[in-house]
C-alpha positions as CSV (number, residue, x, y, z in Angstrom):
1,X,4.9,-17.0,4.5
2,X,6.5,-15.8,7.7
3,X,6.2,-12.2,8.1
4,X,9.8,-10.3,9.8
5,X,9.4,-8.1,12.5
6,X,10.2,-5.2,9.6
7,X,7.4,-6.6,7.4
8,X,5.3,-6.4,10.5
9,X,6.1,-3.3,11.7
10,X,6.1,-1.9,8.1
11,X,2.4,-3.0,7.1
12,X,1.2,-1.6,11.0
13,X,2.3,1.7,9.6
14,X,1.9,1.8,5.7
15,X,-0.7,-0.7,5.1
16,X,-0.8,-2.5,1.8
17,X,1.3,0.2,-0.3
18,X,1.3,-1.4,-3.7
19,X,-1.9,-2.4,-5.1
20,X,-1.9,-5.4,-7.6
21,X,-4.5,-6.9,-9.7
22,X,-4.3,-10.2,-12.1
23,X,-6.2,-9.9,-15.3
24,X,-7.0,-13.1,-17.2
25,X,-6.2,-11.0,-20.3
26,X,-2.7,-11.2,-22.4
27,X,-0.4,-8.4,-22.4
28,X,-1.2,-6.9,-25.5
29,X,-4.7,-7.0,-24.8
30,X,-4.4,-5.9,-20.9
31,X,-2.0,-3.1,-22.1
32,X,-4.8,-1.6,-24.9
33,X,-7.1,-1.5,-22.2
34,X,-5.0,-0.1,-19.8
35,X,-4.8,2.8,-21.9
36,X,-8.1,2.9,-22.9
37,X,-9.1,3.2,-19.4
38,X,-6.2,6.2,-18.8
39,X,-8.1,8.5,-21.3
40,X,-11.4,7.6,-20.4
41,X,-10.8,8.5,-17.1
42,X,-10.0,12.0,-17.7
43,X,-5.8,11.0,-18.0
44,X,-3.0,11.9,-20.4
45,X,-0.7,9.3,-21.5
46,X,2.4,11.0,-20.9
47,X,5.0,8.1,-21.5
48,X,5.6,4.2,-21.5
49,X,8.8,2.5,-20.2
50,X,9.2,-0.4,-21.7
51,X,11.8,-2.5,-19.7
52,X,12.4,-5.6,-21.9
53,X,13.3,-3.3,-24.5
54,X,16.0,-1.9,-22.2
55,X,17.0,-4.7,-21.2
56,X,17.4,-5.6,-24.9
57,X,19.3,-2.7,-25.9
58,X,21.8,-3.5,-22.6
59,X,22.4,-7.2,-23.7
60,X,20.9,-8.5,-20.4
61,X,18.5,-12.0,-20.3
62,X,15.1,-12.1,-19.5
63,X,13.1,-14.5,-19.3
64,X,11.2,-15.8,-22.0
65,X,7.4,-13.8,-22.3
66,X,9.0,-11.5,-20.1
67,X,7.2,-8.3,-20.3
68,X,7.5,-4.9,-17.9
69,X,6.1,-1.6,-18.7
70,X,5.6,1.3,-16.5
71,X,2.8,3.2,-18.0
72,X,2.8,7.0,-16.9
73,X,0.1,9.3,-17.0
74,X,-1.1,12.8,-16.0
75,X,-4.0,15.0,-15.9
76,X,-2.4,18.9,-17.0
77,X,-5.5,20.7,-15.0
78,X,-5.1,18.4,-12.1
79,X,-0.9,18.7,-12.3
80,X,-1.3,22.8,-12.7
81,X,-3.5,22.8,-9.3
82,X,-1.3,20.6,-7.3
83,X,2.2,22.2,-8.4
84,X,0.3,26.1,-7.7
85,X,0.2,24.8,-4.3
86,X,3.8,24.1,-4.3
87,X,6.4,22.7,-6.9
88,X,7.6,20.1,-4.3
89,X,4.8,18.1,-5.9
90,X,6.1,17.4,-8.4
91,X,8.2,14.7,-7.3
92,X,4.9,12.5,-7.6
93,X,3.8,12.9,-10.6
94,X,3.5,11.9,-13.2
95,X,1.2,8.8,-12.1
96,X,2.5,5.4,-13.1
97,X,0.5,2.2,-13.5
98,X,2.9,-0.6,-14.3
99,X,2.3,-3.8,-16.3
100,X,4.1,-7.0,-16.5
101,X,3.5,-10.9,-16.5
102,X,4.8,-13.2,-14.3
103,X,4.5,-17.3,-14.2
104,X,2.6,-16.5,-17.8
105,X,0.1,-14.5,-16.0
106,X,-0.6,-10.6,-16.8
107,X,-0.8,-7.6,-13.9
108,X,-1.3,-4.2,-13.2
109,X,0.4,-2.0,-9.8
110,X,0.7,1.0,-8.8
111,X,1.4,2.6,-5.4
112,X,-1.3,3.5,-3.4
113,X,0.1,7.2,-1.3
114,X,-2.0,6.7,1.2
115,X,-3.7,10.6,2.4
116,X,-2.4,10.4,5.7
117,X,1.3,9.5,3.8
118,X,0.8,12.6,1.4
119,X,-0.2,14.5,4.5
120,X,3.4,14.0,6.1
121,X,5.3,14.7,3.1
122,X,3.6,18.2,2.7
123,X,2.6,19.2,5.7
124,X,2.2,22.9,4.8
125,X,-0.5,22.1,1.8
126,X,-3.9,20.1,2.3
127,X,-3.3,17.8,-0.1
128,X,-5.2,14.4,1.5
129,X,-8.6,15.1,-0.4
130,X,-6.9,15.1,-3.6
131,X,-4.7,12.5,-2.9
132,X,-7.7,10.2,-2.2
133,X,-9.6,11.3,-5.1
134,X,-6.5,10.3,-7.2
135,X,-5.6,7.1,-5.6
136,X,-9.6,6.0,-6.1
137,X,-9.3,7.1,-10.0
138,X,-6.1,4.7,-10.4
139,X,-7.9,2.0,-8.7
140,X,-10.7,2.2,-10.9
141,X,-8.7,2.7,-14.2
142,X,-7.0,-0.6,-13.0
143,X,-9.9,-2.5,-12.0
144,X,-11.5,-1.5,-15.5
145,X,-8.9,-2.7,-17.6
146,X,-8.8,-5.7,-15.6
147,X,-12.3,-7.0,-17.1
């Protein structure tokens, strides 16, 4: 695949931002683990987005084995530290892992904020060391529930 000059340019400064892992697991299966792997790392399941579902309830085709879930999740002692050093934080949280299938095939991804990225959108709060600590955590609750 050709990449654009805006691709180019985009992964020079960002890197890979979305972090995706097939799991030779089905859905229901990958999606139990998933959240088995939330709460043994420490994580609150907060909510679950199920997108077929809305695009059920709005009439709209999908299709067939078509399944999309954002999965969000939070950690209250981790959430009460970040938003004491400023409520602006909030606008990441809470974390989301999301879970589909495509081609009959089952993933997981989730955004990786890079620190240096969390660094420019706070720059008043030191927020890189826990950025990293969190974006290693959702890597490893991923790659868990992927085996």
């Amino acid at each position: 695949m050709k990449m654009t000059p805006r691709k180019i340019i985009s992964k020079m400064m960002m890197g890979d931002i979305i972090y995706k892992v097939e799991t030779q697991k089905d859905f229901d299966t990958a999606h139990r683990s998933l959240l088995k792997s939330i709460e043994n790392n420490g994580f609150h399941v907060t909510h679950i987005h199920n997108i077929k579902e809305a695009f059920h309830k709005a009439e709209l085709k999908y299709e067939d084995g078509f399944e999309y879930q954002l999965v969000q999740f939070c950690n209250a002692k981790k959430a009460q530290k970040s938003l004491s050093m400023s409520t602006d934080v909030g606008v990441m949280m809470p974390k989301t892992i999301i879970i589909f299938t495509k081609d009959k095939k089952t993933y997981f991804q989730f955004m990786k904020m890079k620190p240096f990225m969390v660094s420019l959108m706070f720059p008043d709060i030191n927020l890189a060391p826990m950025s990293k600590n969190v974006m290693a955590t959702m890597t490893k609750i991923v790659n868990e529930a992927a085996i």
